[in-house]
N, C-alpha and C positions, 0 to 999 in steps of 0.2 A: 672573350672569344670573338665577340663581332669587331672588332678592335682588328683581332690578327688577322683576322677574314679581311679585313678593308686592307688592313698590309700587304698580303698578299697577293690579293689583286691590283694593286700600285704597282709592286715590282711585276708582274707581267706586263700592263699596259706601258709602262717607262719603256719595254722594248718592243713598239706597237709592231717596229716591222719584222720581227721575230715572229708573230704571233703565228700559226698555221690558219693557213688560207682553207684548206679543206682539213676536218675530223672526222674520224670513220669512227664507231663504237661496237664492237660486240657485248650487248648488254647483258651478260650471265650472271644467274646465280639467284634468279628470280625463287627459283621452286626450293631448292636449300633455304635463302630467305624463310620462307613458306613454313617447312620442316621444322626448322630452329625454334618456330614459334607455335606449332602443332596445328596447323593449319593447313588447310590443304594444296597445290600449287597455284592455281587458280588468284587465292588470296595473295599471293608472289605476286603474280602479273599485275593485281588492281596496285598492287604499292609501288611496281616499278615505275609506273606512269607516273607519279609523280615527281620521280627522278628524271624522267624524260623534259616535263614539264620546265624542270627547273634549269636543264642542260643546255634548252633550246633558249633560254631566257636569258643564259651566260653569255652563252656563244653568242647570240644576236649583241648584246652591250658591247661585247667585246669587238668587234668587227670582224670575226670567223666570216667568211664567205658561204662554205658549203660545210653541211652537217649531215653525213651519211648513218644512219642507223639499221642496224642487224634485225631487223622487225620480228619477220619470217622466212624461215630457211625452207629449200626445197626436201631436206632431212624434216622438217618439224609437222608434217604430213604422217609419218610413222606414231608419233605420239597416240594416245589412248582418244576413240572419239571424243569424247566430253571434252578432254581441253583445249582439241581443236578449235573445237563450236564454240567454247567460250572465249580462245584467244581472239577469232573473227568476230564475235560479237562485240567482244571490247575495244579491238579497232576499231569499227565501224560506230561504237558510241563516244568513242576519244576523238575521234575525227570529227564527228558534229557538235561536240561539247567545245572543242578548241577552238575551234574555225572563226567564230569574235577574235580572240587571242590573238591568232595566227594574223587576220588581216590588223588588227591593234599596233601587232609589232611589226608589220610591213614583213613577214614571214614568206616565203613562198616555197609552196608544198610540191615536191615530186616524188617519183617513185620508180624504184628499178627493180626490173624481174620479170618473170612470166605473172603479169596481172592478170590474162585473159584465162587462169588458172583456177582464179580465184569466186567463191562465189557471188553472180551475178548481183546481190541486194547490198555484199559489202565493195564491189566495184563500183557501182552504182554512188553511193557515198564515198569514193575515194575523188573518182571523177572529177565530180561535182566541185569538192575540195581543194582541187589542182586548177581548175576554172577560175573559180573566187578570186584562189591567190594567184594567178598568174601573173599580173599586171606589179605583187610586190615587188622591192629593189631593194627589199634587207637580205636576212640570213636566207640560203637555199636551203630546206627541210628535203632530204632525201631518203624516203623510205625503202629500205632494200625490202621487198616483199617478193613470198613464191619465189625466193633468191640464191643460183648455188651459182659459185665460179665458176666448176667445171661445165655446167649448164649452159651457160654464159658463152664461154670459148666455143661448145659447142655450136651451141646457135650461129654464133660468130661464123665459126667454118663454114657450117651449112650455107649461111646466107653469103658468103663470099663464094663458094663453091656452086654456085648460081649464078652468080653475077658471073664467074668465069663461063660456065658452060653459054649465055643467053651472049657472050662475048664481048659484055661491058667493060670487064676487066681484063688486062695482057697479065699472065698469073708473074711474069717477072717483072710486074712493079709492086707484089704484094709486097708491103715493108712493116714495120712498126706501127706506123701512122695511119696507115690504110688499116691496117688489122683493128687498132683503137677505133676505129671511125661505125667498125660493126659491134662496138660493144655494145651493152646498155648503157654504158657509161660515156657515150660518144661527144656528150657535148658536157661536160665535169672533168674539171683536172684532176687526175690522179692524188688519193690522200697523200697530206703530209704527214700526220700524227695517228697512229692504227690506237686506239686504247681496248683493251681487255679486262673486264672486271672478273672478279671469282678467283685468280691465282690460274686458272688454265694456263698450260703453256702452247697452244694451236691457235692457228686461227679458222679452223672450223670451216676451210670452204670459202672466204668469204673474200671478195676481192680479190682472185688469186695474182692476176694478170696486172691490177693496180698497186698494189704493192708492193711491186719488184724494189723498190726503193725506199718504203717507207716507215719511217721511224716508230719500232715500237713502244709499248708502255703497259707491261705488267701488273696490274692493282688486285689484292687478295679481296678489297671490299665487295661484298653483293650488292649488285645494282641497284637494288630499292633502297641502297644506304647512301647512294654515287650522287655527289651535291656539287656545291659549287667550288668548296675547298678544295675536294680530288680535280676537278677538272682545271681550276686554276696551279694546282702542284702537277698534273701532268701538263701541262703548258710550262711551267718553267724549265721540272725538267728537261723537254724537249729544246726549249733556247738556249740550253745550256751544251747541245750538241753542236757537233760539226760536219754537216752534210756533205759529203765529198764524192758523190755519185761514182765510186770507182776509179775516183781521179785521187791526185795528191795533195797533201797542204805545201803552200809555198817552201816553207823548209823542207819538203821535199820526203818528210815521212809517210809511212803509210797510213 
């Protein structure tokens, strides 16, 4: 087994420039996990972390640039209090348990969303986190936290919709690029490779505006199961495409 496993991580690295510069993950299927094994969801979460663990420790080997993760949605607010409290406590203890790790592998930690959301003691440790590693030059750790697209866009307006009224901005140069410029995403290239675990077929809100382009990848596995063979077979698959942004291939097919 660790045999095929080195196999096929040879044949991704063999197309190093193939490999996606940015990975976005919607980590589902934590609390099914959970269920399968009569546990409660909660127990999901403690096990998805070390799928996390292991993703970020790929991707870094591998020379991924940016690794965007689905942390917490602006939806995940609705859930039952307790497993709020306990998702934010387990952030806030995976943040300071990692944070050796994270500067070990020259890691550097950010995070996208309405953070000022979020409560004060687990911002506080997020902070702090982002400080540390700033100064890293390996993988970009992006945590989508307090995180919805349409949120996103919104803000986006709003805050350009200022800048016009304060008459910073002339509204007939808003373009593409300027719109990018007020996302949360403003300094991150847009993913190349979206992955979805659990068999969902949405993507839940999540990058609406960055993914106009980007290549998906379907996995029925639950995330606490999601290693290094799934994310090396989603790399392959993805090299095995042909990115054509709405343009033609030479032969002139669609």
């Amino acid at each position: 087994m660790e045999v095929l496993l080195d196999q096929l991580k040879a044949r991704v690295t063999a197309q190093a420039d193939r490999i996606p510069g940015h990975i976005a993950i919607i980590m589902d299927g934590n609390g099914r996990w959970a269920a399968q094994r009569n546990q409660p969801r909660t127990f999901g979460h403690e096990a998805g972390v070390k799928a996390v663990k292991e993703v970020v420790k790929a991707c870094g080997e591998l020379g991924v640039k940016y690794l965007t993760l689905y942390t917490f949605s602006v939806e995940n607010w609705k859930r039952p209090a307790d497993e709020v409290t306990a998702l934010m406590s387990l952030l806030a203890r995976t943040t300071v348990n990692e944070l050796d790790d994270l500067m070990k592998n020259d890691v550097k930690l950010i995070t996208t969303g309405r953070i000022s959301g979020l409560p004060l003691a687990r911002r506080t440790v997020l902070k702090e986190a982002v400080r540390r590693t700033s100064n890293n030059k390996g993988l970009v750790l992006n945590l989508a936290l307090n995180y919805g697209g349409r949120t996103e866009i919104l803000d986006a307006v709003k805050a350009i919709a200022n800048a016009v009224k304060a008459g910073m901005i002339d509204p007939l140069t808003i373009d593409e690029e300027l719109f990018s410029s007020f996302l949360y995403t403003a300094n991150i290239p847009d993913p190349d490779l979206l992955i979805r675990t659990s068999g969902e077929m949405r993507i839940s809100n999540f990058l609406l505006w960055q993914t106009s382009y980007t290549e998906l990848y379907i996995i029925d596995t639950l995330w606490p199961d999601f290693g290094r063979r799934e994310l090396y077979e989603a790399i392959a698959d993805f090299q095995k495409r042909e990115r054509r942004f709405g343009k033609v291939t030479p032969q002139g097919n669609p």
